[in-house]
C-alpha positions as CSV (number, residue, x, y, z in Angstrom):
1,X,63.1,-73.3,6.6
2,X,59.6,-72.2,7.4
3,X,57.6,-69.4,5.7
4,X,58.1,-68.0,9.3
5,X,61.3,-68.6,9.9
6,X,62.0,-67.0,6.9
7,X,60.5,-64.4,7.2
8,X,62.0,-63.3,9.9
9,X,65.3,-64.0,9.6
10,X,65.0,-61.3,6.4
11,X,63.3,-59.0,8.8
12,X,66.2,-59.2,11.3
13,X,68.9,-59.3,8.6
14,X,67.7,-56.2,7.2
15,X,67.2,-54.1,10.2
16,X,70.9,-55.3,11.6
17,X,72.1,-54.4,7.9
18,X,70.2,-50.9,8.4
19,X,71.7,-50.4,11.8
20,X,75.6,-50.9,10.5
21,X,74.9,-48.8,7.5
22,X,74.0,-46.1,9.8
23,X,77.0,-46.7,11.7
24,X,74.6,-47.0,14.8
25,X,76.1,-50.7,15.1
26,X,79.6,-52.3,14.1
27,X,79.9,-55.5,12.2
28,X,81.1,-57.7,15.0
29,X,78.2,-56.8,17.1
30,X,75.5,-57.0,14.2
31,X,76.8,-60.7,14.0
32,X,76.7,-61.2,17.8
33,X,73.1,-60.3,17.7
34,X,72.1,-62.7,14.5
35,X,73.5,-65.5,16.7
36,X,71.6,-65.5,19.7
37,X,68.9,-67.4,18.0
38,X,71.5,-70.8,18.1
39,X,71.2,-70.4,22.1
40,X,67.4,-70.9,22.5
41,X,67.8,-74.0,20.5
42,X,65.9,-76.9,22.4
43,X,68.3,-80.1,20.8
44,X,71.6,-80.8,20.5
45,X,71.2,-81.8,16.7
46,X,69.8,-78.3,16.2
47,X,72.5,-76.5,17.6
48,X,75.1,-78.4,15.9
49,X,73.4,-77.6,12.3
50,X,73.2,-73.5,13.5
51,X,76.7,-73.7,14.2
52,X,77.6,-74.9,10.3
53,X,77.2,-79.0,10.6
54,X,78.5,-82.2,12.3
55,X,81.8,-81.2,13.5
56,X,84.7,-84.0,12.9
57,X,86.4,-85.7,16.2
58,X,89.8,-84.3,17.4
59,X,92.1,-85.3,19.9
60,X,94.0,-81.5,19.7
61,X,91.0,-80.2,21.4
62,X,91.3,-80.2,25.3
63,X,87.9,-79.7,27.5
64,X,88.4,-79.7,31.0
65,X,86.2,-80.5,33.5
66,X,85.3,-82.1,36.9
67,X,84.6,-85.5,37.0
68,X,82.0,-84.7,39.2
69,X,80.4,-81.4,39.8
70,X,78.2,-81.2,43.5
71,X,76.3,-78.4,41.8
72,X,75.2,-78.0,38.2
73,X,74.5,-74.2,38.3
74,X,78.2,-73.5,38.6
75,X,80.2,-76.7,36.4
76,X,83.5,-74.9,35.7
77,X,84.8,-75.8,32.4
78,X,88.1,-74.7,30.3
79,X,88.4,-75.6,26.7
80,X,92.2,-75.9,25.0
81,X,92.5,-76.0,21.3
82,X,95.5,-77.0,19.7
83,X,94.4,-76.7,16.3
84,X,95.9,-73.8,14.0
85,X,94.3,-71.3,12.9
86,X,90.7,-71.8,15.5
87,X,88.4,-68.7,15.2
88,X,85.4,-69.9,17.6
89,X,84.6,-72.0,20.6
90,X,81.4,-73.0,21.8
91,X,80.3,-75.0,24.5
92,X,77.8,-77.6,24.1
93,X,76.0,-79.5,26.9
94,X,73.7,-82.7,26.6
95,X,70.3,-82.9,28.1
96,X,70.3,-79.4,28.7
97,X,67.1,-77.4,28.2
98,X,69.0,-75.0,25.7
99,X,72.4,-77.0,24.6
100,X,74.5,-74.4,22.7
101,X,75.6,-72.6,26.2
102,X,78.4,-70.5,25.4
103,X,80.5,-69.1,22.4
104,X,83.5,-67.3,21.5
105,X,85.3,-65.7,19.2
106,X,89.2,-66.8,19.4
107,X,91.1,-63.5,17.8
108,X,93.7,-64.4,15.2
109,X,97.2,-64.6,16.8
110,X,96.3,-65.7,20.6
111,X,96.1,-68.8,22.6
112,X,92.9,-70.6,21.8
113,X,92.2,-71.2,25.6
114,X,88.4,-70.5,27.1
115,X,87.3,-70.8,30.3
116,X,84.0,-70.2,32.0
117,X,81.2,-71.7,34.1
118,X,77.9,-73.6,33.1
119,X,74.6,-74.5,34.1
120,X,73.8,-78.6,33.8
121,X,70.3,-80.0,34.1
122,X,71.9,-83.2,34.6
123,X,75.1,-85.9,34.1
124,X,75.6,-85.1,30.9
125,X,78.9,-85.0,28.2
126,X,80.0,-81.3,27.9
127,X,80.9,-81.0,24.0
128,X,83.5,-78.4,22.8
129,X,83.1,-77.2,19.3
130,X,85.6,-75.3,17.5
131,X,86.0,-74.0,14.4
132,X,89.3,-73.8,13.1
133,X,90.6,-72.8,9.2
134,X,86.3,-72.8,8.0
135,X,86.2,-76.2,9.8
136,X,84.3,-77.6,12.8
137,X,85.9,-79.7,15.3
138,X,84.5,-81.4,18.4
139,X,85.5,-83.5,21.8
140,X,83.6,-84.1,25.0
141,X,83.8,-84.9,28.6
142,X,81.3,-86.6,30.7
143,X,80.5,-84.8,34.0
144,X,78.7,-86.2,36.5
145,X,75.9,-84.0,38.5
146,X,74.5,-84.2,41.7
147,X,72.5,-81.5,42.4
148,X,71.1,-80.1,39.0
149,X,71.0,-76.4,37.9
150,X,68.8,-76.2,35.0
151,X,66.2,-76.3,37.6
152,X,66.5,-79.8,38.7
């Protein structure tokens, strides 16, 4: 970590800390806040290190998605994970200008099921994250774009 970086990371930690000590701001949404920094991420290797590491395969999670999607600004995609105990999802695309695309928070004692729409640049895999008992977990799906949405 750069000075910088550093630097301000303890800047922003401090001020959300101040915030939820002066009851101004719950402890959910302090920690929503600290972890919009992962979304403007520019690689998918940096996105995968915010969220805690390189995720192991598994075949319990279930991503889908359209084989081929006629316009990348809307790419419907549902995520399905059959692993106990998952506490997040996130949605990462390939090639994407910002990867990490979309998160969630899975309560404890409900159906890890997710679904949403995405923006994709290009043909790309879609990856599903999820973290499950402390642990990350991952599968993907190719979709094929025709028309991109990240601007293309």
């Amino acid at each position: 970590m750069t000075p910088a970086t550093r630097r301000t990371v303890l800047k922003q930690g401090s001020a959300l800390a101040a915030l939820v000590a002066c009851g101004l701001l719950t402890a959910p949404q302090a920690r929503a806040l600290a972890d919009t920094a992962a979304f403007e991420l520019k690689t998918m290797d940096e996105a995968l290190k915010a969220l805690g590491g390189t995720p192991a395969d598994s075949n319990d999670i279930i991503i889908t998605s359209p084989d081929i999607a006629e316009n990348g600004a809307v790419v419907p995609v549902a995520v399905t994970s059959k692993l106990p105990k998952t506490q997040e999802i996130y949605l990462v695309v390939e090639n994407n200008p910002f990867p990490l695309t979309a998160g969630f928070m899975i309560p404890a004692g409900t159906d890890a099921f997710v679904s949403t729409r995405v923006k994709m640049g290009q043909s790309a895999n879609i990856h599903a994250i999820v973290k499950a008992d402390g642990k990350l977990y991952a599968a993907r799906k190719e979709t094929k774009v025709t028309l991109g949405g990240c601007g293309g």
